[in-house]
C-alpha positions in Angstrom: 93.5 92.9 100.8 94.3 96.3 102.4 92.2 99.4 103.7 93.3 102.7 104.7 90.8 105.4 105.3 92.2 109.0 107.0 89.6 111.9 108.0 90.5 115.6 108.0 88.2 118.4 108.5 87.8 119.3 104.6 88.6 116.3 102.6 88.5 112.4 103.4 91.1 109.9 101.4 90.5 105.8 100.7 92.6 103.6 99.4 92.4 100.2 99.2 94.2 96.9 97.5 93.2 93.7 96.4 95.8 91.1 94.4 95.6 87.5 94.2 98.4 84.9 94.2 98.3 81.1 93.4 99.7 78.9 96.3 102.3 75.9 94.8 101.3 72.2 95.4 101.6 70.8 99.2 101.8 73.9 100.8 99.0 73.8 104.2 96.8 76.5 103.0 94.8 77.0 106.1 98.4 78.4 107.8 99.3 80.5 105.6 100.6 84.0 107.4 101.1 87.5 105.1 103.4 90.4 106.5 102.9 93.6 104.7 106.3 95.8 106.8 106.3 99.5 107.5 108.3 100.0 103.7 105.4 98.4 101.9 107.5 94.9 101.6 104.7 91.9 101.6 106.0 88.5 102.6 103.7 85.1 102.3 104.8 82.3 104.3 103.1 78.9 103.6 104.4 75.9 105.4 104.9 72.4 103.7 102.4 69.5 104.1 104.8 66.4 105.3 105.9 64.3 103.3 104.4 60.3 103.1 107.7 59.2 104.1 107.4 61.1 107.1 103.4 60.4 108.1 104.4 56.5 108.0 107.1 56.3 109.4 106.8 54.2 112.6 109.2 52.9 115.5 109.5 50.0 116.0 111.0 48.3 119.2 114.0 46.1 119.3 114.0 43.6 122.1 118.2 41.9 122.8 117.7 38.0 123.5 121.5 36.9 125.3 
């Protein structure tokens, strides 16, 4: 949602915008970062959640016997 509000001495202008989008499977909603640029260009960056392989993988220590 945007909000722009200007004052003049005669007249006073409001605009405001509201759109929803739906975010895809796995994405970490709670970092999800918008960027609206000076040309009106909005971009919505959502990060993946890890994969499984990645959350189990574990290391595991080799030990060399001569």
């Amino acid at each position: 949602e945007a909000k722009h509000e200007e004052k003049a001495d005669d007249h006073f202008l409001s605009r405001q915008f509201s759109r929803k989008y739906t975010l895809p499977e796995g994405c970490e909603a709670h970092k999800v970062q918008s960027n609206l640029s000076a040309d009106g260009v909005l971009l919505i960056t959502a990060p993946k959640k890890p994969s499984l392989k990645q959350v189990e993988s574990t290391a595991i220590p080799v030990t060399y016997q001569k």
